[in-house]
MOPAC internal coordinates of N, CA, C and O (Angstrom, degrees):
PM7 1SCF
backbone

  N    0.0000 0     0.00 0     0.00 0    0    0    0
  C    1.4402 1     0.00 0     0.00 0    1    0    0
  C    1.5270 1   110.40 1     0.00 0    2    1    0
  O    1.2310 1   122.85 1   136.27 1    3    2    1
  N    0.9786 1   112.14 1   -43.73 1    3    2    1
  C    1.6997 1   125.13 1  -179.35 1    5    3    2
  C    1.6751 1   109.86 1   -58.12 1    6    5    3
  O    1.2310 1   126.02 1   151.97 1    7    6    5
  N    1.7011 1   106.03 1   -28.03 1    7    6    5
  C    1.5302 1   103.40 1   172.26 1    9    7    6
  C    1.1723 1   127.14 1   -83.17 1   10    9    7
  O    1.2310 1   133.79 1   152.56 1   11   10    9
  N    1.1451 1    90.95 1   -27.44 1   11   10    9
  C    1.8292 1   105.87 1   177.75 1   13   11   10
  C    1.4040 1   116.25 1   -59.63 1   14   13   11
  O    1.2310 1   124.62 1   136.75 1   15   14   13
  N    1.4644 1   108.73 1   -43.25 1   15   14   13
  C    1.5058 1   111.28 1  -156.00 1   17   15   14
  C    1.4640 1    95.99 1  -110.98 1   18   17   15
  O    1.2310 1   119.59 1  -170.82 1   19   18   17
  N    1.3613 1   118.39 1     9.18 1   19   18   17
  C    1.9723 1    99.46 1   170.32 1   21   19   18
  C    1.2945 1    88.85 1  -138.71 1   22   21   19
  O    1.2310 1   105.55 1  -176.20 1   23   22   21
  N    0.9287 1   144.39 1     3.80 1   23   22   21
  C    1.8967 1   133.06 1   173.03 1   25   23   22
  C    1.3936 1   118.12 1   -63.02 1   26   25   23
  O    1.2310 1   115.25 1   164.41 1   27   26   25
  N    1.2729 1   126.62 1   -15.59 1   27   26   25
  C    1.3237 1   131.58 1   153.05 1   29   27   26
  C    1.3271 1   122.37 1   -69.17 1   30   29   27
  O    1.2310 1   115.02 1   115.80 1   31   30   29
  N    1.1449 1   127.05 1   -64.20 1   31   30   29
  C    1.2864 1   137.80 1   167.99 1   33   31   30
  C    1.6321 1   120.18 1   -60.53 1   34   33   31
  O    1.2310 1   111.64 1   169.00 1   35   34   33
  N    0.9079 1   133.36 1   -11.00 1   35   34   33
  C    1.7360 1   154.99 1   174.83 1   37   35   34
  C    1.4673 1    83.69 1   -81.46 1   38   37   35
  O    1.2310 1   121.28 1    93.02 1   39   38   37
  N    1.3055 1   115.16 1   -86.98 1   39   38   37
  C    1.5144 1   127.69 1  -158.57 1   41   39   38
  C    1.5708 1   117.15 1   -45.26 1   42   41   39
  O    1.2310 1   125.67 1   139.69 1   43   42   41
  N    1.3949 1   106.71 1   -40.31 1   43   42   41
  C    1.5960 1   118.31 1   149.52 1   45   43   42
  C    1.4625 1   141.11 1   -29.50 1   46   45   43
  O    1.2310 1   139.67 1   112.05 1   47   46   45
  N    1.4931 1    79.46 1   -67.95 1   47   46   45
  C    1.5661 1    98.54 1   178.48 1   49   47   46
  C    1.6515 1   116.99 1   -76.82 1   50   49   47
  O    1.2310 1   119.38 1   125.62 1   51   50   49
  N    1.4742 1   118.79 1   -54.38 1   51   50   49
  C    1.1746 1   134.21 1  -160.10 1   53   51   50
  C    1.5954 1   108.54 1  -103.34 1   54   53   51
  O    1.2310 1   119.76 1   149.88 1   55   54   53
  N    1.7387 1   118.07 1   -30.12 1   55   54   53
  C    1.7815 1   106.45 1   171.61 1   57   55   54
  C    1.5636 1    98.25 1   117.84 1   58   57   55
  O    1.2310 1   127.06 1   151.49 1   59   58   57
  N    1.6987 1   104.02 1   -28.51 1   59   58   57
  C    1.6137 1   124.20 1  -160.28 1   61   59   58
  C    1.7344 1   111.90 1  -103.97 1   62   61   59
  O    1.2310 1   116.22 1   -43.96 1   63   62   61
  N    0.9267 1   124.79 1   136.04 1   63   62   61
  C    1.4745 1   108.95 1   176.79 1   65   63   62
  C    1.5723 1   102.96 1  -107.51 1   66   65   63
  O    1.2310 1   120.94 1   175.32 1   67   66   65
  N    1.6423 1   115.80 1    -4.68 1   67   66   65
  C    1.6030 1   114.61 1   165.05 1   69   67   66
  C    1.1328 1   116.22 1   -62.74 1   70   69   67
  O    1.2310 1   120.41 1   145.87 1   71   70   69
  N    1.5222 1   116.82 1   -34.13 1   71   70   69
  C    1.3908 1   113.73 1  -151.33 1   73   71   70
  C    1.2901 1   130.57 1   -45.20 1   74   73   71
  O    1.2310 1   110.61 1   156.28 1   75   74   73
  N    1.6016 1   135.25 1   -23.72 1   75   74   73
  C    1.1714 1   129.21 1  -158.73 1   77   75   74
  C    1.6342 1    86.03 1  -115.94 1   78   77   75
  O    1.2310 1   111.77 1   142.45 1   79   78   77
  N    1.5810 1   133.11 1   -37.55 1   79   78   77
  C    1.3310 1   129.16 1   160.75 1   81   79   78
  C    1.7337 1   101.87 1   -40.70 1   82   81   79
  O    1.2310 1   112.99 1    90.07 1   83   82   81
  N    1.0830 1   130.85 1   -89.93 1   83   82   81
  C    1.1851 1   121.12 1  -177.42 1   85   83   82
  C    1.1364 1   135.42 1   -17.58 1   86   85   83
  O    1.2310 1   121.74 1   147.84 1   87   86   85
  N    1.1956 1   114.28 1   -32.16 1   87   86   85
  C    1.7640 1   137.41 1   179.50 1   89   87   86
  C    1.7084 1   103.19 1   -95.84 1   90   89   87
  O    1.2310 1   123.13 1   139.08 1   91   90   89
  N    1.2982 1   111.61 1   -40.92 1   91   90   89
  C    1.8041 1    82.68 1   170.73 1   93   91   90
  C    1.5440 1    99.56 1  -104.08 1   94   93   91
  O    1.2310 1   108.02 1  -138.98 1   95   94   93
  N    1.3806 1   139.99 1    41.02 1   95   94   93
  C    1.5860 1   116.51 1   142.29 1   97   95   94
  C    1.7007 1    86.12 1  -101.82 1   98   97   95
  O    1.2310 1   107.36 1   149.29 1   99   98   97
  N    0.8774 1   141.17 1   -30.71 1   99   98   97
  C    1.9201 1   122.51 1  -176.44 1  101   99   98
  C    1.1513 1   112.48 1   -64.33 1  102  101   99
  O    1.2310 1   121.72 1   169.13 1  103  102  101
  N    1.4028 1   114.30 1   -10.87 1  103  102  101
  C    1.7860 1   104.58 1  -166.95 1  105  103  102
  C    1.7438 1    87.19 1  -113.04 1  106  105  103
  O    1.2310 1   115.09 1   157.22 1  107  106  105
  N    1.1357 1   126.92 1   -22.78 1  107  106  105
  C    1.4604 1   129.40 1   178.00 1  109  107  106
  C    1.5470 1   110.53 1   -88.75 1  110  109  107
  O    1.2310 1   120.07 1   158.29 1  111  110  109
  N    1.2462 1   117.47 1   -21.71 1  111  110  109
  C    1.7589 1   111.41 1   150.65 1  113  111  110
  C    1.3810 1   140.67 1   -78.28 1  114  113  111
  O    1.2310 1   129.90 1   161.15 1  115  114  113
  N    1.9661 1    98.52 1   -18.85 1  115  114  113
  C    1.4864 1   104.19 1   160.02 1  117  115  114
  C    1.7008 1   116.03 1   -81.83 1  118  117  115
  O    1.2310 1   123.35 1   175.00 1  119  118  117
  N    1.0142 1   111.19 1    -5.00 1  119  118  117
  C    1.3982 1   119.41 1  -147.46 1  121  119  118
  C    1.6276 1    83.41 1   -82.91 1  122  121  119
  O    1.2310 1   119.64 1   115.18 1  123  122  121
  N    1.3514 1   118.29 1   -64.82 1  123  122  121
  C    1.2640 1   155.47 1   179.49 1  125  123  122
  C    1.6341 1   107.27 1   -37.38 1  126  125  123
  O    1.2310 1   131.48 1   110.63 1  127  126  125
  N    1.4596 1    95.44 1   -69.37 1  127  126  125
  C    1.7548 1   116.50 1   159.31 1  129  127  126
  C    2.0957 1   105.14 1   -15.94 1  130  129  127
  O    1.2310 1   134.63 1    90.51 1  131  130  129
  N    1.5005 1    89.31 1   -89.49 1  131  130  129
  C    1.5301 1   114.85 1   170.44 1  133  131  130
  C    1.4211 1    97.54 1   -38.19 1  134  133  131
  O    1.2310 1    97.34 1    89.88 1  135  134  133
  N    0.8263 1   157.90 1   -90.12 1  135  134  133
  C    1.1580 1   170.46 1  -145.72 1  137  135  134
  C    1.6327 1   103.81 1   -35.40 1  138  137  135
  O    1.2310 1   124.54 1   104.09 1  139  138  137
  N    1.3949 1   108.89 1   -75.91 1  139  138  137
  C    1.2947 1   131.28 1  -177.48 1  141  139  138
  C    1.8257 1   111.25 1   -58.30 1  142  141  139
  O    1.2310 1   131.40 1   132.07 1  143  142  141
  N    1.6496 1    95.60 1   -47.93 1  143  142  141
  C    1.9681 1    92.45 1   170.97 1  145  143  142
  C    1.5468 1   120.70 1   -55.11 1  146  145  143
  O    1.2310 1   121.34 1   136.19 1  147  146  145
  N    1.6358 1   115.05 1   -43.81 1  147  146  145
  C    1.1555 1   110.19 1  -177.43 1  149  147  146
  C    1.1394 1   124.36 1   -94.54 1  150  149  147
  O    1.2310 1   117.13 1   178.68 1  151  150  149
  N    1.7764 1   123.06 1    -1.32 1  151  150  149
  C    1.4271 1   118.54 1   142.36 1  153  151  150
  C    1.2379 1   126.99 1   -35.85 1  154  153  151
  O    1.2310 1   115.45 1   123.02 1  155  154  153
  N    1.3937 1   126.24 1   -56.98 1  155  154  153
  C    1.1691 1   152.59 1   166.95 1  157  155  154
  C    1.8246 1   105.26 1   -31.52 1  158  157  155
  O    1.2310 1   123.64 1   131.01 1  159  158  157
  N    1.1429 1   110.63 1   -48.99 1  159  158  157
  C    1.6295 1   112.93 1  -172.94 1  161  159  158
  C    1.6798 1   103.44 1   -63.98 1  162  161  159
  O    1.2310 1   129.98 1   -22.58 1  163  162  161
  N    1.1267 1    98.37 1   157.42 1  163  162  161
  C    1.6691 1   107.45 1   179.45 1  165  163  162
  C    1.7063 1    99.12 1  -102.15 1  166  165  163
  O    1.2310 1   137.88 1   -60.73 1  167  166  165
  N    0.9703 1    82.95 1   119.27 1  167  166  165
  C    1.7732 1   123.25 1   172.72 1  169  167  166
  C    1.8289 1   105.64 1   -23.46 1  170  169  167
  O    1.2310 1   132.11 1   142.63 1  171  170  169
  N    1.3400 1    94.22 1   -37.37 1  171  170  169
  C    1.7354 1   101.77 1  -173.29 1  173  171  170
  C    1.1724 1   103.08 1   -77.56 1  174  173  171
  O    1.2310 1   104.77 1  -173.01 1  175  174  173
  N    1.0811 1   145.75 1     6.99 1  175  174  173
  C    1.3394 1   133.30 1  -151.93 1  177  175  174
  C    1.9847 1    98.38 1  -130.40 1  178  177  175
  O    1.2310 1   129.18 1   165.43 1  179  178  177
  N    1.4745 1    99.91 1   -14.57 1  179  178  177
  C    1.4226 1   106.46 1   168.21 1  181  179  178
  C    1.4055 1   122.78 1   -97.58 1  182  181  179
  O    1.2310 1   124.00 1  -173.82 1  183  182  181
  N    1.5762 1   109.93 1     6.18 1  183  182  181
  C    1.2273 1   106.80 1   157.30 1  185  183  182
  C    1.4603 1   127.91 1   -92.65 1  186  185  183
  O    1.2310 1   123.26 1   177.84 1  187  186  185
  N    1.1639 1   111.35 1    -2.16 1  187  186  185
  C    1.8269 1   108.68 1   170.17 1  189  187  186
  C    1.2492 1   108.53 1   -64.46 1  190  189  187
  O    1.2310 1   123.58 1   145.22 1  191  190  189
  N    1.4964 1   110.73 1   -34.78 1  191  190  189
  C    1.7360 1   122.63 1  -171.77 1  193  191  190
  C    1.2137 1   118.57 1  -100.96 1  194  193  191
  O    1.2310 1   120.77 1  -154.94 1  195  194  193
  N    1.4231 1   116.13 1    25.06 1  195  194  193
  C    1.8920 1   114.64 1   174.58 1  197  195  194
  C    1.2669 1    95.33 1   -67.76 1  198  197  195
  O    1.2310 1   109.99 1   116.60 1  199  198  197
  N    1.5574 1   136.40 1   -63.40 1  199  198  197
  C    1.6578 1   122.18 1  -147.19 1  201  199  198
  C    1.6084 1   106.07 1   -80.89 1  202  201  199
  O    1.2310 1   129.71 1   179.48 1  203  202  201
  N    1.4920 1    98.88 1    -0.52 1  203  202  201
  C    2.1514 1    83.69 1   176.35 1  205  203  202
  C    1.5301 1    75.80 1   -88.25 1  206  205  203
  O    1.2310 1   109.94 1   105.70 1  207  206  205
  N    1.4158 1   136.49 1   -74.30 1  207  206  205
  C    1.2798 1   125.87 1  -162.18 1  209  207  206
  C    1.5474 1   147.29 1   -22.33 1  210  209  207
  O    1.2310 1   138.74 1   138.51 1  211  210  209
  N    1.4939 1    81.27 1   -41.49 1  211  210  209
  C    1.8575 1   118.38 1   175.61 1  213  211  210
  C    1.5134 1    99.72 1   -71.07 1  214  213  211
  O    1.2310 1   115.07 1   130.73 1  215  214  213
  N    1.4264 1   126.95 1   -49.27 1  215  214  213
  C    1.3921 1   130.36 1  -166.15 1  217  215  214
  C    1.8035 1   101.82 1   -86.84 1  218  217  215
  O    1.2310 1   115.96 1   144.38 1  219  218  217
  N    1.3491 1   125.28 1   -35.62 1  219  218  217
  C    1.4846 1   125.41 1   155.65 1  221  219  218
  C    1.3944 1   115.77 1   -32.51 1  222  221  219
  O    1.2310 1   126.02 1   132.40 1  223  222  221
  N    1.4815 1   106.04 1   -47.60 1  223  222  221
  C    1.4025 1   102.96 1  -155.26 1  225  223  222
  C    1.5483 1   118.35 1  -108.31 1  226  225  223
  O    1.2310 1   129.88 1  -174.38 1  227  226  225
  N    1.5938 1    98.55 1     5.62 1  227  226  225
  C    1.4841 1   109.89 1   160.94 1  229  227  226
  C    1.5769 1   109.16 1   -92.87 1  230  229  227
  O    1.2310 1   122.81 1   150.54 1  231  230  229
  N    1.3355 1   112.22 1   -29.46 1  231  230  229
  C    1.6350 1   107.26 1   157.59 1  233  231  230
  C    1.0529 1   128.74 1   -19.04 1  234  233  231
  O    1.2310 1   134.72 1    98.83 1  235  234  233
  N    1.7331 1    89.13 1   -81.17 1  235  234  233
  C    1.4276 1   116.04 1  -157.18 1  237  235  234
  C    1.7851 1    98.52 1   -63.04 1  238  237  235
  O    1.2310 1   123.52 1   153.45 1  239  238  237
  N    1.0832 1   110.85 1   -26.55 1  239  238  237
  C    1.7745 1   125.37 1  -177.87 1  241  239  238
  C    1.3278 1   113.17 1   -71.40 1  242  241  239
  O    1.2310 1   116.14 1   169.91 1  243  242  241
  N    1.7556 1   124.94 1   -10.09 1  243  242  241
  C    1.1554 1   101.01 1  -166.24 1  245  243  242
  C    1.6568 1    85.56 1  -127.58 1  246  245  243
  O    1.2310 1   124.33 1  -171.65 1  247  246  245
  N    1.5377 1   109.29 1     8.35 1  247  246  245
  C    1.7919 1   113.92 1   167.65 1  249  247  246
  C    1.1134 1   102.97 1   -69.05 1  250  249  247
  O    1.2310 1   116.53 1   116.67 1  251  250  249
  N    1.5044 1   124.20 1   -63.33 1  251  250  249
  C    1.6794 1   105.22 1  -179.28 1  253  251  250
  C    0.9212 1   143.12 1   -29.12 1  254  253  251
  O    1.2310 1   119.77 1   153.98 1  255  254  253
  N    1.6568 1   118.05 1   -26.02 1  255  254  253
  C    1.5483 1   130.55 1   170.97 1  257  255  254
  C    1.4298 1   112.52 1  -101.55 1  258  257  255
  O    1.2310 1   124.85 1  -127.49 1  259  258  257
  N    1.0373 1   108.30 1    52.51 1  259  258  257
  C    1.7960 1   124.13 1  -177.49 1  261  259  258
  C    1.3756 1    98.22 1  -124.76 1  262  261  259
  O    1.2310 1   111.83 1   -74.92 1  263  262  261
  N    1.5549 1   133.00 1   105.08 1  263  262  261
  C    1.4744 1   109.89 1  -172.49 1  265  263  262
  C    1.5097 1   110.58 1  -100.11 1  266  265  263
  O    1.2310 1   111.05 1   -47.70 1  267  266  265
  N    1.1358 1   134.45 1   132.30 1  267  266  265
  C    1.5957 1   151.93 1   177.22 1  269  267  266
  C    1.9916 1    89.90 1   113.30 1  270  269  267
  O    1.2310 1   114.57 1  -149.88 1  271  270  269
  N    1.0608 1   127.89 1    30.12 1  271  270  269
  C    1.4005 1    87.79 1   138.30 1  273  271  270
  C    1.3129 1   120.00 1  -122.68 1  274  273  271
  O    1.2310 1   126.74 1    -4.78 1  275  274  273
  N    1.4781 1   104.63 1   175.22 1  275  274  273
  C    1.7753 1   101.05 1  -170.87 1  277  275  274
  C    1.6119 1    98.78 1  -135.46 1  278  277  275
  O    1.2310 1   120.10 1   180.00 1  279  278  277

C-alpha cells in the first residue's frame, strides 16, 4: 500500500520510487527487532519501571498539543 500511494511523489522528489518503501520496511524491521528482544525479558522486571513509563507516556501525550513542534 505504501508503494502505491507515494511512488509518484518519491520519484519526484528523490529520482527513487523506493524511497519511502525503504523507510517503512527499516523502521518495520527494527520495530520487529524490538519486538522479539523484549519478548524475551521477563515481564517482572517491567514492573519496577511502570511509573517512569506511565509518566513518559503522558509526556509524550501532552507534546502533541504543543503547536510548532515537529
Amino acid at each position: 500500500m505504501v508503494l502505491s500511494a507515494s511512488s509518484p511523489s518519491a520519484l519526484a522528489t528523490t529520482g527513487s520510487s523506493y524511497t519511502y518503501v525503504l523507510k517503512q520496511a527499516f523502521s518495520a524491521a527494527i520495530g520487529i527487532a524490538a519486538m522479539l528482544i523484549l519478548s524475551k525479558i521477563d515481564y517482572k522486571i517491567y514492573s519496577r519501571f511502570y511509573k517512569i513509563a506511565y509518566a513518559g507516556a503522558i509526556i509524550v501525550l501532552l507534546l502533541v498539543l504543543v503547536p510548532g513542534l515537529r
